[in-house]
C-alpha positions as CSV (number, residue, x, y, z in Angstrom):
1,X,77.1,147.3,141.4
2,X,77.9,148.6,144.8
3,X,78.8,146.2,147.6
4,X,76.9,148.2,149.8
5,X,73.4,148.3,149.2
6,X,71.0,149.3,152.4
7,X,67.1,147.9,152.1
8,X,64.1,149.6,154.1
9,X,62.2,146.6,154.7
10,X,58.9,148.8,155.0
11,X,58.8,150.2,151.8
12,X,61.3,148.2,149.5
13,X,63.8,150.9,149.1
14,X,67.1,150.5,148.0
15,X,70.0,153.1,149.1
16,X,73.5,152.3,147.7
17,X,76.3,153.7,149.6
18,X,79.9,154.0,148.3
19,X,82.9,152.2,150.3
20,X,84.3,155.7,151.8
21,X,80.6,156.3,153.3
22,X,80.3,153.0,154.6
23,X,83.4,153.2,156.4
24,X,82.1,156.4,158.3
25,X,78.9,154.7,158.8
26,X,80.5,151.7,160.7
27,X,83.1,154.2,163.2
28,X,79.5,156.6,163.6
29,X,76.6,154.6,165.5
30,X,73.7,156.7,163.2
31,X,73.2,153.7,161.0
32,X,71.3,154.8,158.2
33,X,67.2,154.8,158.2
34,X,64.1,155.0,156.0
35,X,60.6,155.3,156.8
36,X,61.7,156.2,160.6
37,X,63.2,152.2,160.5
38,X,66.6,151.4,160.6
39,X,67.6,150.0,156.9
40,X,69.3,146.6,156.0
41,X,72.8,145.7,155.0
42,X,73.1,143.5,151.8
43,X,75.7,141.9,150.8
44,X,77.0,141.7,147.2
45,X,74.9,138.8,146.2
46,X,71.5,139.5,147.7
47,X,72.0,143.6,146.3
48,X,72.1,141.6,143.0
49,X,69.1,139.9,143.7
50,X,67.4,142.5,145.0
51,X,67.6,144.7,142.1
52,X,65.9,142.5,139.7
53,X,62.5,142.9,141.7
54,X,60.1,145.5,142.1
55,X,59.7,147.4,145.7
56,X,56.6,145.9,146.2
57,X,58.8,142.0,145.8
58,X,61.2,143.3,148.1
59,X,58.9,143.9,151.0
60,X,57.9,140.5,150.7
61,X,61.7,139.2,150.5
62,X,62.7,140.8,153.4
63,X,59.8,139.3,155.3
64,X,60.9,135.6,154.1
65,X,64.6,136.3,155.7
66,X,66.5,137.6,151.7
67,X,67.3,134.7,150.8
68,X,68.7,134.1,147.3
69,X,69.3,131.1,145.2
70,X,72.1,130.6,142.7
71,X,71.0,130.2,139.1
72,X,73.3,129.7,135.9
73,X,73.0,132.9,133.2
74,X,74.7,136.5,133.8
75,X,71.8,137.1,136.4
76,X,73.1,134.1,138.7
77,X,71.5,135.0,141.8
78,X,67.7,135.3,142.5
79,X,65.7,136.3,145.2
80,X,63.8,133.4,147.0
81,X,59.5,134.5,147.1
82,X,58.0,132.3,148.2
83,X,57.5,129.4,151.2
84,X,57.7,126.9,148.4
85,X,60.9,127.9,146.9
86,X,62.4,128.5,151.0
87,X,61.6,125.0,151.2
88,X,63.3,123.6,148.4
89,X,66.4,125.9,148.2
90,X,67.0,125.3,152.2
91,X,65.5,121.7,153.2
92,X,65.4,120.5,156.8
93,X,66.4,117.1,156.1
């Protein structure tokens, strides 16, 4: 898995880009974009989680913030979808 992983947040897209790219990316201000909309930069953990859902999931986990919870297994981290598991993973009090 790529460390790099860019999400359009219209569509549910996922573009990896390779270390050597992203380097260029960062020193050139033409950040990349999908759907006419500037994409967003996952980290390591949330591209993990983000490729266990569908594009249609995605949309809706960008909306919520990507958040991710950490699970045991070999899939340890999951994408958060709805307000009820926001509120459990990240309480107030």
């Amino acid at each position: 898995m790529a460390n790099r992983t860019f999400l359009c947040s219209t569509c549910g897209h996922i573009q990896r880009a390779a270390s050597p790219d992203f380097k260029r990316m960062q020193a050139d201000p033409a950040w990349p974009k999908h759907c006419e909309a500037v994409m967003l930069l996952l980290g390591y953990r949330a591209s993990q989680a983000a490729t266990s859902i569908s594009e249609t999931e995605r949309v809706s986990w960008a909306a919520l913030g990507c958040r991710i919870a950490e699970h045991r297994g070999k899939k340890r981290w999951r994408p958060i979808l709805s307000q009820r598991e926001l509120k459990n993973a990240y309480p107030l009090s």
